[in-house]
C-alpha positions as CSV (number, residue, x, y, z in Angstrom):
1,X,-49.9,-167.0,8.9
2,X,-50.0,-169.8,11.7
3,X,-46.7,-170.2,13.5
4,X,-48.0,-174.1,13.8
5,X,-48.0,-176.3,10.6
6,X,-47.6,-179.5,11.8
7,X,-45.1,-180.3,8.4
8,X,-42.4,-180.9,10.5
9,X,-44.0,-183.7,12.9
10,X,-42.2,-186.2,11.5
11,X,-38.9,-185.0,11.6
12,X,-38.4,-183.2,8.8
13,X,-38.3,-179.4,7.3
14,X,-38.7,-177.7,3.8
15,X,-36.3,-175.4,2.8
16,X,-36.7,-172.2,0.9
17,X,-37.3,-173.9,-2.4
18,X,-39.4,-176.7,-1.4
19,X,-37.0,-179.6,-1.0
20,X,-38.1,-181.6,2.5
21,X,-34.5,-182.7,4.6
22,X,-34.7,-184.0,8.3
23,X,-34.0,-181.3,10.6
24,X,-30.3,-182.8,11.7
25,X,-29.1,-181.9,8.1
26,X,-26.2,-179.6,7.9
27,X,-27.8,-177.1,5.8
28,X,-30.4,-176.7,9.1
29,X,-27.5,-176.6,11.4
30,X,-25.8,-174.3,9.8
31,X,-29.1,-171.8,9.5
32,X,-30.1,-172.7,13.0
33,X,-26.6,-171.6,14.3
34,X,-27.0,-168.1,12.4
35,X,-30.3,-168.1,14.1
36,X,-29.0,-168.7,17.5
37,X,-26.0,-166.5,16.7
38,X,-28.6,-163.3,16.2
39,X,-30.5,-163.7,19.0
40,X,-27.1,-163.5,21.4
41,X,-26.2,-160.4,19.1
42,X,-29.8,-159.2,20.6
43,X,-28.5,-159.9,24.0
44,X,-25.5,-158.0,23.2
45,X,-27.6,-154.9,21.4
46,X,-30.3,-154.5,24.6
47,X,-27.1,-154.3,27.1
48,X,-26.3,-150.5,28.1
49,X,-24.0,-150.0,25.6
50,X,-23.1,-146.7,22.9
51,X,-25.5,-146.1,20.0
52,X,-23.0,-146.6,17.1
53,X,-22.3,-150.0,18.8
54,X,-26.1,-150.5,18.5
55,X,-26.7,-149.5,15.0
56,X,-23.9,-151.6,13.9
57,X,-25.5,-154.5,15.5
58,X,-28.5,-154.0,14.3
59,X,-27.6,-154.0,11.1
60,X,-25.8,-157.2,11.4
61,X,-28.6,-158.6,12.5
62,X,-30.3,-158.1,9.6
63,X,-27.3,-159.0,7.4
64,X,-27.5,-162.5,9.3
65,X,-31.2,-162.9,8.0
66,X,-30.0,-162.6,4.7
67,X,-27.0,-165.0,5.9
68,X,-30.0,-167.5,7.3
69,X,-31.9,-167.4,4.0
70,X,-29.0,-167.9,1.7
71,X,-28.2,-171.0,3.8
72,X,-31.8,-172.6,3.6
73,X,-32.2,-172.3,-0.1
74,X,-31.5,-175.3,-1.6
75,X,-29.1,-174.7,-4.5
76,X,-30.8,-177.0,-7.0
77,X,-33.6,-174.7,-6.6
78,X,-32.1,-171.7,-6.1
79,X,-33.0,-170.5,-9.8
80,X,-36.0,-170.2,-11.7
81,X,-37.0,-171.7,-15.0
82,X,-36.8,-168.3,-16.0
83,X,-33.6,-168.0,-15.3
84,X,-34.6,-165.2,-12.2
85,X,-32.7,-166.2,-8.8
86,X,-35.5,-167.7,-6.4
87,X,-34.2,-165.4,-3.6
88,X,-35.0,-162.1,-4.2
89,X,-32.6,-160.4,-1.7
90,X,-29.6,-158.0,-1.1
91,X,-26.8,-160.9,-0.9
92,X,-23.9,-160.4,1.2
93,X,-21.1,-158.7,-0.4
94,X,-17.5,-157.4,-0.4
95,X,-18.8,-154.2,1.2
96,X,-20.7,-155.5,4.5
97,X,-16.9,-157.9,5.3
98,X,-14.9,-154.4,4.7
99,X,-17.6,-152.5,7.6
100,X,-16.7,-155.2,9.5
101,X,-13.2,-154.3,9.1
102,X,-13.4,-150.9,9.4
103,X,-15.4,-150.6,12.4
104,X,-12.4,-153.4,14.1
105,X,-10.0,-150.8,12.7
106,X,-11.6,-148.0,14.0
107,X,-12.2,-150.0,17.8
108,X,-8.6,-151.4,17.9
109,X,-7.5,-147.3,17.0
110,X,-8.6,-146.7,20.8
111,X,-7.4,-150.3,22.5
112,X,-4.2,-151.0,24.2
113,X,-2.1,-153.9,21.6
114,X,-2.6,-157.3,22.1
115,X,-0.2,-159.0,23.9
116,X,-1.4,-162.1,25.4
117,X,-4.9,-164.0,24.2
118,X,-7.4,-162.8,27.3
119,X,-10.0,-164.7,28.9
120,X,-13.3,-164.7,28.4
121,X,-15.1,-162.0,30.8
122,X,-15.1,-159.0,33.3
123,X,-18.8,-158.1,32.9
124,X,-21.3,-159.6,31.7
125,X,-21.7,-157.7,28.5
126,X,-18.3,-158.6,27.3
127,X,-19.1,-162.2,28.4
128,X,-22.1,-162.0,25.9
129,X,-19.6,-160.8,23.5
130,X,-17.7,-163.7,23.7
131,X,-20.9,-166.7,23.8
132,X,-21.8,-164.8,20.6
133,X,-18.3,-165.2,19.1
134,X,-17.9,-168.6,20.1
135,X,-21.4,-169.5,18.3
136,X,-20.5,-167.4,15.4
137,X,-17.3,-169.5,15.4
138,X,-19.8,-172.6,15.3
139,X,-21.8,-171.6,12.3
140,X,-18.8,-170.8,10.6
141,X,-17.3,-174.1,11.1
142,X,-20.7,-175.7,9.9
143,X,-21.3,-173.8,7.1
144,X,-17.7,-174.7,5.7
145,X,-18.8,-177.8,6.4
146,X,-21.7,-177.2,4.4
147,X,-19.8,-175.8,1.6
148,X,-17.7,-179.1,1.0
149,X,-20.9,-180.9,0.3
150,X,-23.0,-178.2,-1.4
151,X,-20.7,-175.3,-2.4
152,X,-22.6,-171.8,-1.1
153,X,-21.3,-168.3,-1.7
154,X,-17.9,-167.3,-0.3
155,X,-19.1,-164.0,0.8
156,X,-21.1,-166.1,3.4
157,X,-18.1,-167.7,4.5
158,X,-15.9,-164.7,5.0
159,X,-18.5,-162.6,6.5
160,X,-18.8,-165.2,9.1
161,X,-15.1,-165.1,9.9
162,X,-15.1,-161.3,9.8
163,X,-18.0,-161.4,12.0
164,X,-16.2,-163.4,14.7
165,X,-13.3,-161.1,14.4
166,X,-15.4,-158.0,15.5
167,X,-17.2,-159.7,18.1
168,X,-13.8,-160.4,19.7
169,X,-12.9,-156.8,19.3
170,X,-16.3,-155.6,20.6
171,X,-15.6,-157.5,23.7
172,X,-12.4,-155.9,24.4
173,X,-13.8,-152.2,23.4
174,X,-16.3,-152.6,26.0
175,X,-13.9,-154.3,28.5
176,X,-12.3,-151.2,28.2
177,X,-15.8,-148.6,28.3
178,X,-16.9,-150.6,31.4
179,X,-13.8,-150.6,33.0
180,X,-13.3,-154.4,33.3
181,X,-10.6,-156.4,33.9
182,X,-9.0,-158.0,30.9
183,X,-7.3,-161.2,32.4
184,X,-4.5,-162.3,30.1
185,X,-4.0,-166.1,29.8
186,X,-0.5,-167.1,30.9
187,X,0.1,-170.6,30.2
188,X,1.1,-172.6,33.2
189,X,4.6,-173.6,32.4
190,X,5.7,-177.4,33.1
């Protein structure tokens, strides 16, 4: 397989299905955000944190593959003349938003109660933390974007939402592991 094709010279991309769109479409935003999204939950993964922190984001990154490829199948092509689905792949599901949930759940068990929101920071893990929740944010906003013009599947949707949620949570777990500062925001008053 060459990583070069020279298809795309022109401005434009094929999504999974065949369909050509230029790359400034939403439906490549929205991917391309997912895509940029796992590579800071990389970042996050290779920092020196604990191994059940690891495995669950490993296994969101691979859950946001399946997000990436459900977003650049073009939904006119999505099925077969057979009737078979073109993408032949776990979807998301009900079950991967409640581990999402239950891992927060299980975070926030050990985390003093919110009281203030907290700025972004204190080490530069939990910093990562936070880039990745603010671009998770992002594809979230573009895929419901998306999903006004071209409905997709709700699971996407939520997941992403979910998602942000435990990133924020993650970064105050590991405020807390490293022993950083969490900086509450007090809004100057007039």
């Amino acid at each position: 397989m060459k990583i070069y094709t020279k298809t795309g010279d022109k401005g434009t991309t094929a999504l999974f299905g065949g369909t050509r769109v230029p790359k400034h479409h939403i439906r490549i935003e929205s991917y391309g955000t997912v895509d940029e999204l796992n590579s800071y939950i990389g970042l996050i993964r290779d920092q020196e944190i604990d191994s059940r922190s690891q495995e669950i984001l490993v296994h969101i990154q691979n859950k946001l593959f399946t997000v990436g490829a459900i977003l650049a199948t073009d939904p006119e092509k999505a099925v077969l003349k057979s009737g078979k689905e073109r993408l032949n792949i776990q979807k998301i599901d009900t079950e991967e938003i409640e581990l999402l949930e239950k891992e927060m759940d299980s975070m926030n068990d050990d985390l003093p109660p919110m009281t203030h929101f907290v700025l972004p920071g204190g080490h530069t893990t939990v910093s990562y933390c936070h880039i990745a929740r603010c671009v998770c944010r992002r594809a979230e906003r573009l895929a419901t974007q998306l999903h006004e013009q071209e409905p997709i599947d709700e699971h996407v949707l939520k997941y992403l939402n979910r998602l942000s949620d435990y990133l924020f949570v993650l970064a105050r777990k590991l405020s807390k592991e490293l022993q950083a500062k969490e900086v509450k925001w007090i809004p100057e008053k007039l």
